[in-house]
C-alpha positions in Angstrom: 16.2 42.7 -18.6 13.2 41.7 -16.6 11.1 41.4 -19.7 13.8 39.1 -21.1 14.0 36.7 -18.0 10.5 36.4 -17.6 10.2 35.0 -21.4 13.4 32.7 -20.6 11.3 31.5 -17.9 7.3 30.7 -19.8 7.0 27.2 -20.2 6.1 27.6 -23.7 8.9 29.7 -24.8 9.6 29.1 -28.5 11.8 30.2 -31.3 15.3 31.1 -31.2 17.2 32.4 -29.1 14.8 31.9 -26.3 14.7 28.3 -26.6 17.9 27.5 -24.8 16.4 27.1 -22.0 12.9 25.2 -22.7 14.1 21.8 -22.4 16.3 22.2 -19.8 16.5 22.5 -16.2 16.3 26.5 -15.4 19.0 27.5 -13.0 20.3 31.0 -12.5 23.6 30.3 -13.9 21.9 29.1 -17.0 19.6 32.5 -17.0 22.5 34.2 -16.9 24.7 32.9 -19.9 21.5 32.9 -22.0 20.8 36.9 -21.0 24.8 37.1 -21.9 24.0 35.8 -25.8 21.6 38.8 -25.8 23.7 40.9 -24.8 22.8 41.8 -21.3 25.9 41.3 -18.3 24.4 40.0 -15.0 25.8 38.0 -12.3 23.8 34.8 -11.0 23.2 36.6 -7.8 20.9 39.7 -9.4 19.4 36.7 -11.7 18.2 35.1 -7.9 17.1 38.3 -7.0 15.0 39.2 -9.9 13.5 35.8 -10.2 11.8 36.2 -6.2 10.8 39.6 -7.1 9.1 38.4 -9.9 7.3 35.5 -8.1 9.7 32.6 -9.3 10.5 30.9 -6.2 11.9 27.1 -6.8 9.1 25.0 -6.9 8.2 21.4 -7.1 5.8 18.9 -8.9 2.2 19.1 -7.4 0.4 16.3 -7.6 -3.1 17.9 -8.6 -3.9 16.4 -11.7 -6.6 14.0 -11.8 -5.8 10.8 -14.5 -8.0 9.0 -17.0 -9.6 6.5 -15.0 -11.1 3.7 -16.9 -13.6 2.7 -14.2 -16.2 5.0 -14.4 -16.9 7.2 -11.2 -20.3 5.6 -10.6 -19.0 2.4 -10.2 -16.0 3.4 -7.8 -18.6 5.7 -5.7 -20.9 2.7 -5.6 -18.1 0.2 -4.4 -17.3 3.1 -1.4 -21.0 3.0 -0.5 -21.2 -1.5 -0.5 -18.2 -1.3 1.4 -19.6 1.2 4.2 -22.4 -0.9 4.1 -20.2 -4.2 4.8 -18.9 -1.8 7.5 -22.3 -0.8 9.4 -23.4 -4.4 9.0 -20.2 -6.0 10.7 -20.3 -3.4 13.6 -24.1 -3.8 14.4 -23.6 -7.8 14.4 -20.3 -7.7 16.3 -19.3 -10.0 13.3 -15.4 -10.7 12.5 -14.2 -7.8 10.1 -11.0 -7.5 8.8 -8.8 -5.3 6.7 -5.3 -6.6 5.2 -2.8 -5.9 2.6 1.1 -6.2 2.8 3.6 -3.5 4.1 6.8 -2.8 1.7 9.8 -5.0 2.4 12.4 -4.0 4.9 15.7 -4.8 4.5 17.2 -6.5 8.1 20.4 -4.6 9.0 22.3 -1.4 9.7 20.1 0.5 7.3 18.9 4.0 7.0 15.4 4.3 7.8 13.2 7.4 7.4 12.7 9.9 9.9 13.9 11.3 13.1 14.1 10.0 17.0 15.2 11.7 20.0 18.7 10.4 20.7 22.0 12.1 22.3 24.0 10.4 19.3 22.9 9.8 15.9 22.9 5.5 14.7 25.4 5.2 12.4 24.2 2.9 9.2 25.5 1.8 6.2 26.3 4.7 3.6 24.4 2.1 0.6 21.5 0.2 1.0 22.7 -3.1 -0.7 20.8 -5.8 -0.2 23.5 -8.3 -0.5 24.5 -6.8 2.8 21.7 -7.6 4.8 21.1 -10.2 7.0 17.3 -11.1 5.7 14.3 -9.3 4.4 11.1 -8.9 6.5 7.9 -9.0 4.6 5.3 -7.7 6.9 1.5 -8.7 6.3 -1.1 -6.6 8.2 -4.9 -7.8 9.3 -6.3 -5.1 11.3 -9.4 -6.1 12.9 -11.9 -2.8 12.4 -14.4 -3.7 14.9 -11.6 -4.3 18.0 -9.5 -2.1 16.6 -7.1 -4.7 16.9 -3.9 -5.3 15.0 -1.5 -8.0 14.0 1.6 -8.3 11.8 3.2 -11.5 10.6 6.6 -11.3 9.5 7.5 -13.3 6.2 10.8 -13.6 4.9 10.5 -15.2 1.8 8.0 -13.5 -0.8 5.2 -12.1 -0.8 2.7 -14.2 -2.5 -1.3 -15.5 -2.2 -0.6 -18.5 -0.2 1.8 -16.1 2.5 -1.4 -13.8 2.7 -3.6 -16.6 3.1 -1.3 -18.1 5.7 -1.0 -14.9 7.4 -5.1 -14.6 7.8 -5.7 -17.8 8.9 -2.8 -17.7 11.6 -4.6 -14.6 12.7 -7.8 -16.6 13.1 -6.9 -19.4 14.8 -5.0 -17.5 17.7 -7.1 -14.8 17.8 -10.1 -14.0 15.4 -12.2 -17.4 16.7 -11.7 -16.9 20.5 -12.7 -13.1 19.8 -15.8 -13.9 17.6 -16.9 -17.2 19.0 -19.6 -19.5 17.3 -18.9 -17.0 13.8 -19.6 -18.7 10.4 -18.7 -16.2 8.3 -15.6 -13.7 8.1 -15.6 -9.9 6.2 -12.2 -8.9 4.2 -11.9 -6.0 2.8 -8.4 -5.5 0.8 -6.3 -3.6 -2.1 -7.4 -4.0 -5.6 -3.7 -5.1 -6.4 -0.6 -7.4 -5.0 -0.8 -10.4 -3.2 -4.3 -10.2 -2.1 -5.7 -8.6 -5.2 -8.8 -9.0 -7.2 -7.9 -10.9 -10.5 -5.2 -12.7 -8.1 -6.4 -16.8 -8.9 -3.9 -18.3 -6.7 -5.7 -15.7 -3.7 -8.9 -17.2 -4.3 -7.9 -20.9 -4.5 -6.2 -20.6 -1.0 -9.0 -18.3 0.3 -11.6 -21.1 -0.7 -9.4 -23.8 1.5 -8.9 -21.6 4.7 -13.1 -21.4 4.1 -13.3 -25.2 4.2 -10.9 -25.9 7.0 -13.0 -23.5 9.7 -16.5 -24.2 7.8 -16.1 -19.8 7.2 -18.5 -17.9 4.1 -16.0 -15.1 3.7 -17.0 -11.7 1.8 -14.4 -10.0 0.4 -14.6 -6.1 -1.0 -11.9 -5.0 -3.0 -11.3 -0.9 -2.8 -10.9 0.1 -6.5 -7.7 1.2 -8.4 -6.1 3.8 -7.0 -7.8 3.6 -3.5 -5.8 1.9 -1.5 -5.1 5.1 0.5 -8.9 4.6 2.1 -7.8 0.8 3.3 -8.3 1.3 6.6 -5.1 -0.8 7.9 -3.1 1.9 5.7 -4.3 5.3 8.3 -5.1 2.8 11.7 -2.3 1.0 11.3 0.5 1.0 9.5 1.3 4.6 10.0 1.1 4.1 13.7 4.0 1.2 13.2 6.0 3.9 10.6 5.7 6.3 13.0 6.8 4.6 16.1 10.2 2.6 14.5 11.2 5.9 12.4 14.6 6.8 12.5 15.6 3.6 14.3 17.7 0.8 11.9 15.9 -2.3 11.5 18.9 -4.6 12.8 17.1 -7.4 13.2 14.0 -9.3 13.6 13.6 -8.9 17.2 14.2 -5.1 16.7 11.0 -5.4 14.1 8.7 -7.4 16.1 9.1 -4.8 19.6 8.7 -1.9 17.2 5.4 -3.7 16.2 3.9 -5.3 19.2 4.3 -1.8 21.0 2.6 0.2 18.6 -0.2 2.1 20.7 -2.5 4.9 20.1 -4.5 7.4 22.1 -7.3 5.7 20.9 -6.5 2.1 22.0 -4.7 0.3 19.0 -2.8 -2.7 19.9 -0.9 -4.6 17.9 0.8 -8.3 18.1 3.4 -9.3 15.9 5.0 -12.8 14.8 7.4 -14.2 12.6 5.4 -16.4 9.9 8.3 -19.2 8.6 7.8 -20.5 5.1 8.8 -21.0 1.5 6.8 -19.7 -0.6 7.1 -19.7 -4.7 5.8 -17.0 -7.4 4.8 -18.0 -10.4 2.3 -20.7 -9.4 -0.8 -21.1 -12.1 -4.0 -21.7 -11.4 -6.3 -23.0 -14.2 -9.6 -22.1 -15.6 -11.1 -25.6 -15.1 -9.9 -24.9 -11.1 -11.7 -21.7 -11.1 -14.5 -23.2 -12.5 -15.2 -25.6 -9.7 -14.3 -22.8 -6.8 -17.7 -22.0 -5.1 -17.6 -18.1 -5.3 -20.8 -16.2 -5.7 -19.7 -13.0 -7.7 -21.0 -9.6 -6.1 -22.7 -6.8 -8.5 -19.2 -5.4 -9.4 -15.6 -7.3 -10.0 -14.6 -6.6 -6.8 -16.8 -8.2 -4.8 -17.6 -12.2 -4.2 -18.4 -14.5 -1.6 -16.4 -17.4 -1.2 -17.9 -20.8 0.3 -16.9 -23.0 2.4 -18.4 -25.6 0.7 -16.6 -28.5 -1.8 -15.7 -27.8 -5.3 -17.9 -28.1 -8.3 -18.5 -30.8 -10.7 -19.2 -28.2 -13.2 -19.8 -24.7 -13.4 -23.8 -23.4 -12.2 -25.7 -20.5 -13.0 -24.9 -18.4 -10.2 -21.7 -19.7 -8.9 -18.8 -19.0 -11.0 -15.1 -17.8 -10.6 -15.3 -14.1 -9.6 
Protein backbone atom coordinates (compact mmCIF):
# COMPACT_ATOMS: atom_id res chain seq x y z
CA UNK A 1 0.00 0.00 0.00
CA UNK A 2 2.67 2.44 0.83
CA UNK A 3 4.43 1.86 -2.42
CA UNK A 4 1.17 2.60 -4.13
CA UNK A 5 0.44 5.92 -2.37
CA UNK A 6 3.69 7.20 -2.73
CA UNK A 7 3.38 6.73 -6.79
CA UNK A 8 -0.31 8.37 -6.42
CA UNK A 9 1.53 11.06 -4.96
CA UNK A 10 4.93 11.90 -7.69
CA UNK A 11 4.29 14.79 -9.49
CA UNK A 12 5.00 13.09 -12.67
CA UNK A 13 2.92 10.15 -12.27
CA UNK A 14 1.90 8.78 -15.66
CA UNK A 15 -0.03 6.00 -17.35
CA UNK A 16 -3.06 4.47 -16.21
CA UNK A 17 -4.44 3.85 -13.47
CA UNK A 18 -2.16 6.12 -11.66
CA UNK A 19 -3.08 9.12 -13.45
CA UNK A 20 -6.28 9.82 -11.65
CA UNK A 21 -4.85 11.82 -9.57
CA UNK A 22 -2.13 13.97 -11.58
CA UNK A 23 -4.20 16.78 -12.60
CA UNK A 24 -6.06 17.09 -9.68
CA UNK A 25 -5.99 18.34 -6.33
CA UNK A 26 -4.63 15.34 -3.88
CA UNK A 27 -6.75 14.95 -0.93
CA UNK A 28 -7.04 11.90 1.26
CA UNK A 29 -10.43 11.09 0.24
CA UNK A 30 -9.28 11.09 -3.35
CA UNK A 31 -6.12 8.73 -2.27
CA UNK A 32 -8.41 6.57 -0.99
CA UNK A 33 -10.98 5.81 -3.83
CA UNK A 34 -8.01 5.64 -6.20
CA UNK A 35 -6.17 2.85 -3.76
CA UNK A 36 -9.97 1.33 -3.78
CA UNK A 37 -9.80 0.81 -7.98
CA UNK A 38 -6.66 -1.14 -7.11
CA UNK A 39 -7.98 -2.98 -4.97
CA UNK A 40 -6.70 -2.02 -1.58
CA UNK A 41 -9.67 -0.94 1.35
CA UNK A 42 -8.41 2.01 3.45
CA UNK A 43 -10.26 4.65 5.28
CA UNK A 44 -9.23 8.48 4.79
CA UNK A 45 -7.93 8.45 8.28
CA UNK A 46 -4.85 5.61 7.75
CA UNK A 47 -4.50 7.56 4.18
CA UNK A 48 -3.58 10.92 6.63
CA UNK A 49 -1.56 8.88 8.64
CA UNK A 50 0.59 7.26 6.06
CA UNK A 51 0.99 10.38 4.11
CA UNK A 52 2.91 12.24 7.60
CA UNK A 53 4.82 9.15 8.04
CA UNK A 54 6.00 9.31 4.67
CA UNK A 55 6.99 13.03 4.81
CA UNK A 56 3.81 14.43 2.96
CA UNK A 57 2.64 17.15 5.05
CA UNK A 58 0.20 19.79 3.21
CA UNK A 59 2.23 22.15 1.75
CA UNK A 60 2.01 25.44 -0.11
CA UNK A 61 3.49 27.30 -3.21
CA UNK A 62 7.11 28.70 -2.35
CA UNK A 63 8.06 31.41 -4.05
CA UNK A 64 11.72 30.47 -4.85
CA UNK A 65 11.95 30.53 -8.42
CA UNK A 66 13.80 33.19 -9.94
CA UNK A 67 12.03 34.53 -13.55
CA UNK A 68 13.45 35.45 -16.91
CA UNK A 69 14.41 38.86 -16.52
CA UNK A 70 14.86 40.79 -19.62
CA UNK A 71 17.15 43.43 -18.02
CA UNK A 72 20.30 41.97 -17.73
CA UNK A 73 21.70 41.68 -14.06
CA UNK A 74 24.52 44.12 -14.79
CA UNK A 75 22.38 46.77 -15.55
CA UNK A 76 19.99 46.35 -12.46
CA UNK A 77 23.17 45.88 -10.11
CA UNK A 78 24.57 49.12 -11.68
CA UNK A 79 21.17 51.08 -11.20
CA UNK A 80 21.43 49.82 -7.14
CA UNK A 81 24.99 51.19 -7.07
CA UNK A 82 23.89 55.06 -8.96
CA UNK A 83 21.13 55.02 -6.67
CA UNK A 84 23.31 54.49 -3.32
CA UNK A 85 25.45 56.92 -4.82
CA UNK A 86 22.43 59.58 -5.17
CA UNK A 87 21.97 58.37 -1.59
CA UNK A 88 25.55 59.19 -0.03
CA UNK A 89 25.62 62.39 -2.11
CA UNK A 90 22.16 63.77 -0.75
CA UNK A 91 23.13 62.86 2.97
CA UNK A 92 26.65 64.48 2.85
CA UNK A 93 25.03 67.73 1.22
CA UNK A 94 22.05 67.73 3.51
CA UNK A 95 20.24 68.18 0.12
CA UNK A 96 16.25 67.47 -0.26
CA UNK A 97 15.87 63.63 -0.98
CA UNK A 98 12.78 62.04 -1.46
CA UNK A 99 11.25 58.60 -2.00
CA UNK A 100 7.45 58.27 -3.30
CA UNK A 101 5.12 55.87 -4.84
CA UNK A 102 1.34 55.32 -4.15
CA UNK A 103 -0.20 53.01 -1.38
CA UNK A 104 -3.18 50.52 -2.71
CA UNK A 105 -6.68 52.02 -2.44
CA UNK A 106 -8.70 51.68 0.66
CA UNK A 107 -12.12 51.46 0.45
CA UNK A 108 -13.83 54.16 3.26
CA UNK A 109 -16.41 52.18 5.35
CA UNK A 110 -17.19 49.26 7.65
CA UNK A 111 -14.72 47.12 5.97
CA UNK A 112 -12.50 44.24 6.91
CA UNK A 113 -9.04 45.14 7.24
CA UNK A 114 -6.08 42.79 7.78
CA UNK A 115 -4.72 41.91 10.95
CA UNK A 116 -5.35 41.92 14.58
CA UNK A 117 -5.71 44.76 17.59
CA UNK A 118 -6.16 44.38 21.15
CA UNK A 119 -9.83 44.94 21.87
CA UNK A 120 -12.40 43.44 24.53
CA UNK A 121 -14.96 43.12 21.48
CA UNK A 122 -14.21 42.34 17.99
CA UNK A 123 -15.56 45.49 15.14
CA UNK A 124 -18.16 44.10 13.37
CA UNK A 125 -17.85 44.93 9.35
CA UNK A 126 -19.49 44.14 6.46
CA UNK A 127 -19.55 40.38 5.50
CA UNK A 128 -18.66 41.65 1.40
CA UNK A 129 -16.43 44.12 0.45
CA UNK A 130 -18.60 45.94 -2.18
CA UNK A 131 -17.51 48.96 -3.23
CA UNK A 132 -20.82 50.32 -4.07
CA UNK A 133 -21.20 50.24 -0.36
CA UNK A 134 -18.71 52.55 0.57
CA UNK A 135 -18.71 55.91 1.36
CA UNK A 136 -15.41 57.03 -0.87
CA UNK A 137 -12.15 55.59 -1.75
CA UNK A 138 -8.84 56.95 -0.26
CA UNK A 139 -5.85 56.97 -2.52
CA UNK A 140 -2.88 57.47 -0.37
CA UNK A 141 0.35 58.98 -1.98
CA UNK A 142 3.57 58.64 0.08
CA UNK A 143 6.89 61.05 -0.03
CA UNK A 144 9.15 59.93 2.57
CA UNK A 145 11.91 62.32 3.09
CA UNK A 146 15.25 59.83 3.56
CA UNK A 147 17.51 62.30 5.04
CA UNK A 148 14.73 63.54 7.96
CA UNK A 149 13.29 60.57 8.02
CA UNK A 150 10.30 62.31 7.64
CA UNK A 151 7.01 61.24 6.28
CA UNK A 152 3.83 62.55 4.60
CA UNK A 153 0.71 61.09 3.10
CA UNK A 154 -1.87 62.92 0.97
CA UNK A 155 -5.07 61.42 0.64
CA UNK A 156 -6.69 61.40 -2.98
CA UNK A 157 -10.00 60.34 -3.71
CA UNK A 158 -10.28 60.40 -7.26
CA UNK A 159 -7.57 58.31 -9.19
CA UNK A 160 -4.50 57.82 -9.10
CA UNK A 161 -2.74 59.42 -11.91
CA UNK A 162 0.72 61.65 -12.90
CA UNK A 163 -0.71 64.96 -12.26
CA UNK A 164 -2.22 63.55 -8.48
CA UNK A 165 1.54 62.38 -7.83
CA UNK A 166 2.80 65.53 -9.06
CA UNK A 167 0.36 67.43 -7.01
CA UNK A 168 1.06 65.41 -4.07
CA UNK A 169 5.06 66.26 -4.33
CA UNK A 170 4.82 69.69 -4.79
CA UNK A 171 2.14 70.04 -1.84
CA UNK A 172 4.81 68.29 0.13
CA UNK A 173 7.36 71.04 -0.90
CA UNK A 174 5.72 74.01 -0.40
CA UNK A 175 4.64 73.24 3.28
CA UNK A 176 7.41 71.45 4.11
CA UNK A 177 10.44 70.35 1.87
CA UNK A 178 11.48 74.34 1.20
CA UNK A 179 11.35 75.52 4.89
CA UNK A 180 13.40 72.26 5.70
CA UNK A 181 16.01 72.65 2.81
CA UNK A 182 16.12 76.33 2.57
CA UNK A 183 17.95 78.26 -0.39
CA UNK A 184 17.83 74.32 -2.38
CA UNK A 185 17.89 74.39 -6.17
CA UNK A 186 17.60 71.09 -6.94
CA UNK A 187 15.44 68.11 -5.50
CA UNK A 188 16.44 63.98 -5.61
CA UNK A 189 13.30 61.43 -6.33
CA UNK A 190 13.77 58.26 -6.28
CA UNK A 191 10.54 56.05 -7.24
CA UNK A 192 8.95 52.64 -8.74
CA UNK A 193 9.65 51.66 -12.19
CA UNK A 194 5.78 51.34 -12.69
CA UNK A 195 2.25 53.20 -11.87
CA UNK A 196 1.64 56.70 -11.60
CA UNK A 197 5.11 57.83 -11.19
CA UNK A 198 6.76 55.39 -13.51
CA UNK A 199 9.48 55.56 -15.94
CA UNK A 200 7.96 55.44 -19.51
CA UNK A 201 4.93 57.47 -17.74
CA UNK A 202 4.86 60.85 -20.33
CA UNK A 203 2.16 62.57 -18.50
CA UNK A 204 4.79 62.13 -15.06
CA UNK A 205 7.37 63.93 -16.83
CA UNK A 206 5.39 66.77 -18.39
CA UNK A 207 3.96 67.75 -14.84
CA UNK A 208 7.42 66.99 -13.21
CA UNK A 209 9.01 69.57 -15.72
CA UNK A 210 6.20 72.36 -14.54
CA UNK A 211 6.49 71.74 -10.70
CA UNK A 212 10.59 72.30 -11.87
CA UNK A 213 9.71 75.68 -13.35
CA UNK A 214 7.31 77.03 -10.81
CA UNK A 215 10.10 76.67 -7.75
CA UNK A 216 13.17 77.16 -10.34
CA UNK A 217 14.06 73.10 -8.92
CA UNK A 218 16.80 70.62 -11.29
CA UNK A 219 15.14 67.41 -10.08
CA UNK A 220 16.99 63.90 -10.46
CA UNK A 221 14.91 61.11 -10.58
CA UNK A 222 16.18 57.26 -10.24
CA UNK A 223 13.83 54.69 -11.07
CA UNK A 224 14.46 51.17 -9.09
CA UNK A 225 14.15 48.46 -11.85
CA UNK A 226 11.36 45.94 -12.52
CA UNK A 227 10.61 44.01 -9.91
CA UNK A 228 12.39 46.13 -7.22
CA UNK A 229 10.05 48.04 -5.77
CA UNK A 230 10.45 46.08 -2.51
CA UNK A 231 13.98 48.07 -1.97
CA UNK A 232 11.86 51.60 -2.30
CA UNK A 233 12.68 52.86 0.78
CA UNK A 234 9.07 54.43 1.64
CA UNK A 235 7.79 50.64 1.10
CA UNK A 236 10.05 49.20 4.66
CA UNK A 237 10.31 53.04 6.47
CA UNK A 238 7.06 53.76 5.92
CA UNK A 239 4.32 52.36 4.77
CA UNK A 240 4.65 49.21 6.83
CA UNK A 241 4.85 51.37 9.88
CA UNK A 242 1.27 52.94 8.74
CA UNK A 243 -0.06 49.03 7.92
CA UNK A 244 1.07 48.06 10.99
CA UNK A 245 -0.32 50.68 13.25
CA UNK A 246 -4.22 50.93 11.51
CA UNK A 247 -4.39 46.83 11.21
CA UNK A 248 -7.29 45.30 12.31
CA UNK A 249 -9.14 48.66 12.76
CA UNK A 250 -12.07 49.50 9.78
CA UNK A 251 -11.25 52.44 7.83
CA UNK A 252 -14.73 54.18 8.50
CA UNK A 253 -13.83 57.24 7.34
CA UNK A 254 -11.35 59.82 6.42
CA UNK A 255 -10.71 61.15 9.72
CA UNK A 256 -10.19 57.53 10.95
CA UNK A 257 -7.37 57.39 7.95
CA UNK A 258 -5.57 60.57 8.55
CA UNK A 259 -5.12 59.86 12.79
CA UNK A 260 -3.99 56.30 11.85
CA UNK A 261 -1.43 58.22 9.56
CA UNK A 262 -0.25 61.27 11.32
CA UNK A 263 0.46 59.00 14.52
CA UNK A 264 2.55 56.61 12.84
CA UNK A 265 5.81 56.59 15.02
CA UNK A 266 8.88 54.44 15.27
CA UNK A 267 11.56 53.65 17.83
CA UNK A 268 13.70 55.30 15.52
CA UNK A 269 11.93 58.71 15.13
CA UNK A 270 9.58 58.49 12.02
CA UNK A 271 6.91 60.96 11.85
CA UNK A 272 4.44 61.22 9.65
CA UNK A 273 1.77 64.09 8.55
CA UNK A 274 -1.16 63.41 6.64
CA UNK A 275 -3.76 65.49 4.44
CA UNK A 276 -6.49 65.11 2.32
CA UNK A 277 -5.44 66.28 -1.42
CA UNK A 278 -9.03 67.44 -3.23
CA UNK A 279 -9.06 67.09 -6.94
CA UNK A 280 -10.39 65.59 -10.16
CA UNK A 281 -8.19 63.99 -11.88
CA UNK A 282 -8.64 62.13 -15.54
CA UNK A 283 -6.82 58.85 -16.97
CA UNK A 284 -6.22 58.55 -20.26
CA UNK A 285 -4.64 61.95 -20.89
CA UNK A 286 -1.90 61.85 -23.99
CA UNK A 287 1.06 63.43 -24.20
CA UNK A 288 2.67 63.86 -27.62
CA UNK A 289 6.10 63.15 -29.10
CA UNK A 290 6.49 66.72 -30.35
CA UNK A 291 5.74 67.72 -26.31
CA UNK A 292 8.42 65.40 -25.32
CA UNK A 293 10.60 66.72 -27.69
CA UNK A 294 10.67 70.19 -26.22
CA UNK A 295 10.82 68.92 -22.37
CA UNK A 296 14.36 69.78 -21.14
CA UNK A 297 15.32 66.32 -19.61
CA UNK A 298 18.95 65.25 -19.72
CA UNK A 299 18.78 61.34 -19.94
CA UNK A 300 21.07 59.40 -17.31
CA UNK A 301 23.36 56.37 -18.62
CA UNK A 302 20.37 53.93 -18.23
CA UNK A 303 16.38 54.43 -18.95
CA UNK A 304 15.74 55.03 -15.58
CA UNK A 305 17.51 57.89 -14.86
CA UNK A 306 17.12 61.72 -16.19
CA UNK A 307 17.33 65.10 -14.95
CA UNK A 308 14.58 67.28 -15.44
CA UNK A 309 15.15 71.26 -15.84
CA UNK A 310 13.62 73.85 -14.69
CA UNK A 311 14.24 75.66 -17.52
CA UNK A 312 11.61 76.63 -20.67
CA UNK A 313 10.79 74.21 -23.37
CA UNK A 314 12.63 73.63 -26.54
CA UNK A 315 12.26 75.04 -29.89
CA UNK A 316 13.57 71.77 -31.20
CA UNK A 317 15.18 68.78 -29.98
CA UNK A 318 19.46 69.24 -29.07
CA UNK A 319 22.02 66.84 -28.84
CA UNK A 320 22.02 66.11 -25.39
CA UNK A 321 18.69 67.07 -24.17
CA UNK A 322 15.94 64.78 -25.31
CA UNK A 323 12.85 63.02 -23.80
CA UNK A 324 14.10 60.40 -21.35
Amino acid sequence: MIDRIAELMKHETAGDPMSGLKWTRKTRQKVCSELRQLGILVSPNTVGRRLRRMGYPLRVNHKQLSRVCKTPPRLRDAQFKHIAKLRDDARARGAPLISVDAKKKELVGPFKNPGAAWSQQPWLVNDHDFASEASGKAIPFGIYDIVANRGTVYIGTSRDTAEFAIDAIEAWWISEGRQRYDGATELTILADGGGSNGATNRLWKLCLHRFSQRHGLTITVAHYPPGASKWNPIEHRLFSEISKNWAGRPLDSYPTILNYLHTTRTKTGLQVQAHMLAGSYDKGRKVSDAEMRRLPITRGDQRWNYTVHPGPLKASAKRGLIAA
